[in-house]
C-alpha positions as CSV (number, residue, x, y, z in Angstrom):
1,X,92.6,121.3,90.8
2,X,91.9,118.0,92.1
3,X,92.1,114.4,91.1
4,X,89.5,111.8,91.7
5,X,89.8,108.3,93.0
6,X,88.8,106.3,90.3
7,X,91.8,106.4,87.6
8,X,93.6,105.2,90.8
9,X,91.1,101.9,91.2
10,X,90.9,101.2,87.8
11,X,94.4,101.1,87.4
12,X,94.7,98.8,90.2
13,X,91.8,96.8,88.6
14,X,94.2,96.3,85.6
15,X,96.5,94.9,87.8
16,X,94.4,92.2,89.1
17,X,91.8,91.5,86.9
18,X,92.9,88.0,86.6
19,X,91.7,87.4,89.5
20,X,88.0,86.9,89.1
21,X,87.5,86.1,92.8
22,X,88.0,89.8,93.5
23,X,85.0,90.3,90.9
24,X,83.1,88.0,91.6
25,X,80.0,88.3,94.3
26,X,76.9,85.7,94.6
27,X,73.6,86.7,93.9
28,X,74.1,90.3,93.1
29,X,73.9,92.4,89.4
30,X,77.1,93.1,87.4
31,X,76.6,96.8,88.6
32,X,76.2,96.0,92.1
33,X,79.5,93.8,91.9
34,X,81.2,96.6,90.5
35,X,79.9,99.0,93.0
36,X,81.0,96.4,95.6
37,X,84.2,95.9,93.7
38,X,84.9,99.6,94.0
39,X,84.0,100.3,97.5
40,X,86.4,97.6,98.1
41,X,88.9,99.1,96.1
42,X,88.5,102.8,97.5
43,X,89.4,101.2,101.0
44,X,92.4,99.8,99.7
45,X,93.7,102.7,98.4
46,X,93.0,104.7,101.7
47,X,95.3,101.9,103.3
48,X,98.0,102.8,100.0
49,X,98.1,106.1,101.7
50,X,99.0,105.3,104.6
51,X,101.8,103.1,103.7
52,X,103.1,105.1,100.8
53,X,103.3,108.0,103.7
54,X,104.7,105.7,106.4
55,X,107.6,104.6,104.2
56,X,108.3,108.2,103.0
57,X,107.6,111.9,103.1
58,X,105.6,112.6,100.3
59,X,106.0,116.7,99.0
60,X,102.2,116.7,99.1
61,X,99.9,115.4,101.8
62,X,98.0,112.3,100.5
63,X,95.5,112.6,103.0
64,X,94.3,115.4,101.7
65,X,91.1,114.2,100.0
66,X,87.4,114.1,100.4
67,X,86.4,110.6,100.6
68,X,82.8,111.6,100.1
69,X,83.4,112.9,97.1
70,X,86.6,110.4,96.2
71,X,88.9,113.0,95.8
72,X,92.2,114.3,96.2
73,X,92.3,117.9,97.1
74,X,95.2,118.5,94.9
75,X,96.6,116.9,91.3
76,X,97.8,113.2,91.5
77,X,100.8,112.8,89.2
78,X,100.1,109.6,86.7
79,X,103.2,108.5,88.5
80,X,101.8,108.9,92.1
81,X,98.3,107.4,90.4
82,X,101.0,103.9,89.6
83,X,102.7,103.7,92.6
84,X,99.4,104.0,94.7
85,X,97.6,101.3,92.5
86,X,101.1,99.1,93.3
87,X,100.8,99.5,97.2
88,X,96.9,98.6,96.7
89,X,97.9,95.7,94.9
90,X,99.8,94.8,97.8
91,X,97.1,95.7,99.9
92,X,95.2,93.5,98.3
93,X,97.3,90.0,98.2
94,X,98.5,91.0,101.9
95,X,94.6,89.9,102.5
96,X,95.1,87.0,100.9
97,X,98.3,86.0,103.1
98,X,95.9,85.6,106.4
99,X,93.7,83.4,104.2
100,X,96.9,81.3,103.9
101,X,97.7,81.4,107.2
102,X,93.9,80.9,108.4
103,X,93.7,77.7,105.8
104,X,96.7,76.1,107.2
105,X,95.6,76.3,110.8
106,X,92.2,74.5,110.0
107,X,94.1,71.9,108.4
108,X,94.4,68.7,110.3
109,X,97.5,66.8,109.6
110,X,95.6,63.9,108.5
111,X,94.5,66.4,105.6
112,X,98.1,67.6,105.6
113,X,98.4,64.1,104.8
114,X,96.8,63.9,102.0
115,X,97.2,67.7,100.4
116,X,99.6,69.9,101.0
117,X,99.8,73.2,99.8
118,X,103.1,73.8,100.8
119,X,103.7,74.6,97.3
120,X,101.1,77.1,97.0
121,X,101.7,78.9,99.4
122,X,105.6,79.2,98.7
123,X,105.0,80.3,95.0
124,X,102.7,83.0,96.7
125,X,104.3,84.1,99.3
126,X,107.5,84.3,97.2
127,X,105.0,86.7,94.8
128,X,103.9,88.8,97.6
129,X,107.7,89.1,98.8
130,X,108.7,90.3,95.1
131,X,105.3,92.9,94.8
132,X,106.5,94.0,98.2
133,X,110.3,94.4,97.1
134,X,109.3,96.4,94.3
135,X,107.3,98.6,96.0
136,X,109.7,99.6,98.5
137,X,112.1,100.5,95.2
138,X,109.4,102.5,93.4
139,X,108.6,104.6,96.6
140,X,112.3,104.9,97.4
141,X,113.0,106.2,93.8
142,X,109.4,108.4,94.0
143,X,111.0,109.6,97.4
144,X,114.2,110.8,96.0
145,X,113.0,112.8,93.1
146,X,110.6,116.2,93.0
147,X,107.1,114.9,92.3
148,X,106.7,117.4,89.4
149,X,109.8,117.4,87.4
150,X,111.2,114.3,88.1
151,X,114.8,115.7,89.0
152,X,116.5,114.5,91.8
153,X,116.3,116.1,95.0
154,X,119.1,117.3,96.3
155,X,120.5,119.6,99.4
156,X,121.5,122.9,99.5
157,X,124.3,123.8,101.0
158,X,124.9,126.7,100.9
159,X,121.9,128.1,103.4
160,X,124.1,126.0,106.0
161,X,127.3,128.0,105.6
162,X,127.9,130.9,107.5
């Protein structure tokens, strides 16, 4: 059994498909901008992976895929497929955040002046900051409970009494 990538992207295409910029490429045909879009897409989730596995120890191994034929060696539950499509949403505005930063440094404070974006970049930053919080809360609670059945894990002790 195996699961491919692409419920995974287009989830994570619900989730930010407001943004048109992400969507939107000059001079190309719709399909080539979705192909773009994709591609794009496929590499954030390869970066969800990582972080989902650096912030916990998943009961399967996520990097277990062929990314030729973007795959997953094994069945994604729908709740693996949502948290994944969360962290790649984070992926994605984490980007963003060193446009921010980038922006502000080519700003003169003559320009500063006379726009600031101070604002801006508060109310996203204070988005990013609550995407990230709840992240780190779904992946705690994914962490805590057995992938399949959804009951908390929990240790046995008996196999440590003599």
């Amino acid at each position: 059994m195996s699961t491919l990538f692409e419920p995974i992207i287009y989830k994570f295409f619900k989730k930010i498909e407001k943004d048109k910029d992400f969507f939107c490429y000059y001079n190309v045909s719709f399909d080539e901008a979705m192909n773009l879009a994709k591609e794009q897409a496929n590499n954030y989730l390869l970066e969800a992976i990582e972080k989902l596995t650096d912030e916990c120890s998943p009961d399967v191994d996520f990097f277990d895929y062929d990314v030729t034929q973007q795959e997953f060696n094994f069945d994604v539950t729908k709740k693996e497929q949502g948290i994944l499509s969360d962290i790649m949403r984070e992926v994605y505005f984490d980007r963003d955040l060193c446009l921010l930063k980038a922006f502000k440094i080519a700003m003169t404070p003559t320009d500063l002046n006379q726009f600031s974006p101070a604002s801006e970049r508060k109310t996203f930053m204070d988005m990013l900051n609550e995407i990230k919080t709840e992240n780190m809360r779904k992946i705690s609670q994914y962490s805590s409970v057995d992938r399949i059945t959804g009951q908390k894990k929990s240790i046995d002790y008996g196999k440590y009494t003599e």
